[in-house]
C-alpha positions as a printed Julia matrix, in Angstrom:
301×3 Matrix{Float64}:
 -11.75   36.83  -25.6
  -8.99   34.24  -25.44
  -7.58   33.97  -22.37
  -3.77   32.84  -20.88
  -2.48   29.87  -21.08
  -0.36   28.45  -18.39
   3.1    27.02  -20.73
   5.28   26.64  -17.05
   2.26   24.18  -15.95
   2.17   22.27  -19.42
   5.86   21.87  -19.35
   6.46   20.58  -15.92
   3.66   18.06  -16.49
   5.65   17.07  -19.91
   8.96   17.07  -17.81
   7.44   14.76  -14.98
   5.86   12.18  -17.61
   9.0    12.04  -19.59
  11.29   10.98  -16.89
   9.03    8.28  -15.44
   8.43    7.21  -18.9
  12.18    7.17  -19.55
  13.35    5.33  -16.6
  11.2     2.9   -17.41
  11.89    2.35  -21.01
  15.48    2.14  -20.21
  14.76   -0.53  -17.74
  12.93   -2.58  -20.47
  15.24   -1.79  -23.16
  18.03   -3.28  -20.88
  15.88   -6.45  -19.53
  14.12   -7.53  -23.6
  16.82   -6.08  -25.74
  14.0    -4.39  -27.97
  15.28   -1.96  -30.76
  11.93   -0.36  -30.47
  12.28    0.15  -26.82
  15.76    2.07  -26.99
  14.49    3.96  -29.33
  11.57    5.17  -27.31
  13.9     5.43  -23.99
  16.04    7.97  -26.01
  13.23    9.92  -27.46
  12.06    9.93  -23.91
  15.25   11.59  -22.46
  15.71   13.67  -25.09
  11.82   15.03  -24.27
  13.03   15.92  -20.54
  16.15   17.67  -21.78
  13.98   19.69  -24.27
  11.45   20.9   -21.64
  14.5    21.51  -19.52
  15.72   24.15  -22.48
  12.36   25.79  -22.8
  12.23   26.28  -19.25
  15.71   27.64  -19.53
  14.41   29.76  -22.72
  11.22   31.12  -20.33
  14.05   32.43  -17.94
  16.13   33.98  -20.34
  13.31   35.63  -22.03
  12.18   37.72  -18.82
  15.7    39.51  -18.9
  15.11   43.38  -18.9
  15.64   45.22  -21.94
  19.5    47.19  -21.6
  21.74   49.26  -24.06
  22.85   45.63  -26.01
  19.51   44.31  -26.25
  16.79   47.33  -26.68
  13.86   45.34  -26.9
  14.78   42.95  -24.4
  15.38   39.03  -24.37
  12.2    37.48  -25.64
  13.06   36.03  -28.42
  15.5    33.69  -26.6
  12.13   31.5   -25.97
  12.11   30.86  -29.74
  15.71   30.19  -29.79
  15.36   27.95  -27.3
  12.33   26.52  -28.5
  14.22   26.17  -32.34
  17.32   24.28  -30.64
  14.02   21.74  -28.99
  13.1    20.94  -33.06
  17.2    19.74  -33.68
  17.38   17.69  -30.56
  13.69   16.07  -31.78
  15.38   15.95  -35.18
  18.82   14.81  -33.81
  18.54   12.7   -31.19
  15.32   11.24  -31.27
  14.2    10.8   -35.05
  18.17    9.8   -36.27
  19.11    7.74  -33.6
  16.01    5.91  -33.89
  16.84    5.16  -37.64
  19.87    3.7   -37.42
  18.88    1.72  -34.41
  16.57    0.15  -36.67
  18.55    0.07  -39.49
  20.95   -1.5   -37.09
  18.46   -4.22  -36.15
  17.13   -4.8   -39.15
  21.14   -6.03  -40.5
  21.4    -7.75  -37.25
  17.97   -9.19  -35.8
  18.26  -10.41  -32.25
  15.16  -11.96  -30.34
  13.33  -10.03  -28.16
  13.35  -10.98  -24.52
  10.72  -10.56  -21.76
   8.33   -9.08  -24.11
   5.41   -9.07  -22.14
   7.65   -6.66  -19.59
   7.67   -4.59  -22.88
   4.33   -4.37  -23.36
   3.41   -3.16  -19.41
   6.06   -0.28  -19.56
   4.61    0.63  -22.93
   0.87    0.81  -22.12
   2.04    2.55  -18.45
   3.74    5.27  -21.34
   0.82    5.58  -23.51
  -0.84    6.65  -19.92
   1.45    8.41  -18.73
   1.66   10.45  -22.24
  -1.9    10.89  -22.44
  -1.96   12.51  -18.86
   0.49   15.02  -20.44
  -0.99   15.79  -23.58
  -4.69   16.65  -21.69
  -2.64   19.2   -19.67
  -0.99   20.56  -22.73
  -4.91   20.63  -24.81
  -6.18   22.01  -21.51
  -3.71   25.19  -21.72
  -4.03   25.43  -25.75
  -8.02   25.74  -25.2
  -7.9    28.76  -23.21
  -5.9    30.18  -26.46
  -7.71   28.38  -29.16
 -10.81   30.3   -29.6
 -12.49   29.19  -32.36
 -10.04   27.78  -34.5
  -8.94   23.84  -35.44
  -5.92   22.14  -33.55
  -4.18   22.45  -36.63
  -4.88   26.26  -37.48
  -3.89   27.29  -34.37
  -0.92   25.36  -34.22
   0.15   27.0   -37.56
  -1.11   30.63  -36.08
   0.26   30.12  -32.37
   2.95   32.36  -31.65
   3.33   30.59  -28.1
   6.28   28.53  -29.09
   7.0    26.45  -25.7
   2.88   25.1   -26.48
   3.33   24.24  -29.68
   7.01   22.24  -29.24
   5.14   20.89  -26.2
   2.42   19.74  -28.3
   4.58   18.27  -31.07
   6.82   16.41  -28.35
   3.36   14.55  -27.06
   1.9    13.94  -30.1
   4.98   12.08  -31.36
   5.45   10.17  -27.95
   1.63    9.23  -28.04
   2.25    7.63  -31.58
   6.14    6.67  -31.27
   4.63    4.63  -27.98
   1.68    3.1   -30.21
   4.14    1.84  -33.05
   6.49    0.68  -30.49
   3.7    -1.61  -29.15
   2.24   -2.55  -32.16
   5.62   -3.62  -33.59
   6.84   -5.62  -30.4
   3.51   -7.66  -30.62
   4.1    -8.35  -34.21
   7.45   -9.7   -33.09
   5.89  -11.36  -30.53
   3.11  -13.35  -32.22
   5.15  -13.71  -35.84
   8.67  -14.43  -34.44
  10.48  -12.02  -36.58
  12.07   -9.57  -34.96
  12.25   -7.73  -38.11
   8.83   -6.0   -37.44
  11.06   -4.74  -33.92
  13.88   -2.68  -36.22
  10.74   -1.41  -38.83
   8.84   -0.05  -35.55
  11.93    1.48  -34.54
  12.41    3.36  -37.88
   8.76    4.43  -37.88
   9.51    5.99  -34.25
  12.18    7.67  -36.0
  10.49    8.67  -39.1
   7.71   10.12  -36.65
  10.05   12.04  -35.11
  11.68   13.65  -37.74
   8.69   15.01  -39.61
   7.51   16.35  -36.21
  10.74   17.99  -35.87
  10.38   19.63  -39.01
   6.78   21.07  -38.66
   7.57   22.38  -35.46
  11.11   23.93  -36.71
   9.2    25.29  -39.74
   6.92   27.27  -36.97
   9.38   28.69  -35.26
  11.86   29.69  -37.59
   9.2    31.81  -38.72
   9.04   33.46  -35.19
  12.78   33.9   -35.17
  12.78   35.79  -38.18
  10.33   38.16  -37.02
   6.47   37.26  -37.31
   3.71   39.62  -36.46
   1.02   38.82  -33.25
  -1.44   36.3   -33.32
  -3.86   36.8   -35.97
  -6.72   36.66  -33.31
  -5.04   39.38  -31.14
  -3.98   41.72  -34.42
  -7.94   41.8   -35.14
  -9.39   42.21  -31.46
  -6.08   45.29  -31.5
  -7.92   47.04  -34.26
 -11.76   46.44  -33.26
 -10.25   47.9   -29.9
  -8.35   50.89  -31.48
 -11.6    51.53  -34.39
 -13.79   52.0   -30.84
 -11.57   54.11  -28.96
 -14.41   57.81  -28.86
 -11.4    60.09  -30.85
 -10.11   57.55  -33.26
 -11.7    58.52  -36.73
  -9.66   55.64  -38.99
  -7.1    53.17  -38.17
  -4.65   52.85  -41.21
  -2.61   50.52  -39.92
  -1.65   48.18  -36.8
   2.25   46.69  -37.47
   2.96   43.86  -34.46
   6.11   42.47  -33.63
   5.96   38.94  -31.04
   8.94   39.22  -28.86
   8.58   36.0   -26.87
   5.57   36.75  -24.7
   5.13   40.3   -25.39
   4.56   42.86  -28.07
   5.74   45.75  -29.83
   3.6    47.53  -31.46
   2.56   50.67  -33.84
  -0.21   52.52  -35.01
  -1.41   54.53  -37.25
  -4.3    56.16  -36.48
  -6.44   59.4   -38.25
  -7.58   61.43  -34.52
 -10.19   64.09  -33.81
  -8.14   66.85  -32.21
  -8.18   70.65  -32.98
  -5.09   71.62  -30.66
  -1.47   69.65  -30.46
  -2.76   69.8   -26.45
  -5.74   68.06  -27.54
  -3.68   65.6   -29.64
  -1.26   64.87  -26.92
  -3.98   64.15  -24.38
  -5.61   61.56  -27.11
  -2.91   59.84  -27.49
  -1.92   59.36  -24.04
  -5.34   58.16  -23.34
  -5.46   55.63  -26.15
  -2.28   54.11  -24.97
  -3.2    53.85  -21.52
  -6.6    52.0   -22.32
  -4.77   49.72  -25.06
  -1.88   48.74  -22.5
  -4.97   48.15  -20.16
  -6.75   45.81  -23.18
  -3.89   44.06  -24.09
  -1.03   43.87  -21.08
   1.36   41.85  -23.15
   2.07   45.04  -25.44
   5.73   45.97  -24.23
   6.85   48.34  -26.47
   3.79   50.65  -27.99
   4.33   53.6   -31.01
   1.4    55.88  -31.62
   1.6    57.66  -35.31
  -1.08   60.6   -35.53
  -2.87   61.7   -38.45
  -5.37   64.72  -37.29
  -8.96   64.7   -38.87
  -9.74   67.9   -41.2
């Protein structure tokens, strides 16, 4: 069985990397007037303000359930997590652009390059310490599945914008330093604007994957496929459950609500009663994220 994955942990090492990245970059973007290098000091502050919301979104979420808001506030995560994707989109993968698109009308020479080139490989550390915490977390989840299936399956939305966010620093960082050493050892500081509109193209299509992914959680997407299987093993096992007809799951940001619909072996409505109390208990037992739990009987002949 899959276990937890720690998303506060993953996001505070995200949020620490970021802003030492970011201080830095804006130190080297002032000091070698690099296109490339703005462009990665503003993808690196918009990172820190985006872990900043999903922390935000992971408070919000825990807000009991009241009269306005029957099921409760979990969905804010995705909301939260959705409004990440635009600042990626925004911020990041435009600004970028036109930076280079900016440079690229108007080349300027690159200055103290080799300062460049130290900030960028400390990043590429830095980046890679945050990413190993982030694969560390998604591997408790993961199971069996590829990187790429569970990312498209996860319903954990603060891992999956964390993931994004590192995988497009990791490679905005990497074009960054390939493009100021073109610069460098060609003298055109053309290949400086391309990188930056790479950075910026990177960005973008990250942006859109991970929006795609959560917009489906927003409008309303079912459990994990993992935990929707191991729910009706679980339920098929229980000693009065003759047939499970059907398991319907709603994710509301870190829980569940779920219903069933289940044939049972009981000859009295006591009987029945007692079942279904007894199933619920041992499934809220199995599976502690289940918030909200509905229990439809269909008695055996």
């Amino acid at each position: 069985m899959a276990g937890k994955a720690d998303s506060v942990r993953t996001i505070l090492y995200a949020l620490g990397a970021n802003l030492a990245i970011a201080a830095a970059k804006t130190a080297a973007a002032i000091f070698t007037g690099s296109s490339a290098m703005l462009a990665e000091a503003i993808h690196s502050f918009a990172d820190s303000g985006n872990q900043g919301l999903l922390l935000w979104g992971m408070r919000q979420a825990k807000r009991p359930p009241s009269p306005e808001y029957p099921l409760g506030w979990g969905k804010a995560l995705f909301y939260w997590s959705f409004m990440v994707a635009l600042v990626l989109f925004s911020l990041g993968g435009l600004f970028s652009l036109y930076e280079g698109w900016h440079k690229l009308a108007h080349p300027e020479p690159i200055k103290y390059a080799w300062l460049a080139v130290g900030i960028l490989v400390f990043g590429l550390a830095a980046e890679t310490v945050s990413l190993r915490a982030c694969l560390h977390e998604v591997a408790k989840v993961q199971g069996k599945r590829t990187l790429w299936r569970w990312f498209r399956e996860s319903r954990q939305s603060e891992l999956v914008v964390i993931l994004g966010e590192d995988l497009a620093a990791l490679l905005g960082l990497a074009l960054a330093l390939l493009s100021i050493l073109l610069t460098v050892f060609t003298g055109n500081p053309a290949w400086d604007a391309l990188g930056s509109m790479a950075i910026g193209a990177v960005l973008i299509v990250v942006a859109v994957m991970v929006g795609i992914e959560i917009k489906a959680l927003l409008i309303g997407q079912s459990a994990d496929p993992e935990v929707v299987a191991r729910m009706q093993e679980f339920l098929a096992a229980q000693p009065r459950v003759e047939t499970v007809f059907r398991v319907v799951t709603l994710q509301l940001g870190t829980s569940l609500m779920v219903s069933v619909k289940a044939k049972l072996k009981a000859r009295t409505a006591r009987e029945l009663v007692d079942t279904i109390n007894r199933i619920e208990v041992a499934t809220r037992a199995a599976f502690p994220e289940i918030q909200w739990l509905f229990f439809e009987p269909d008695v055996a002949d």
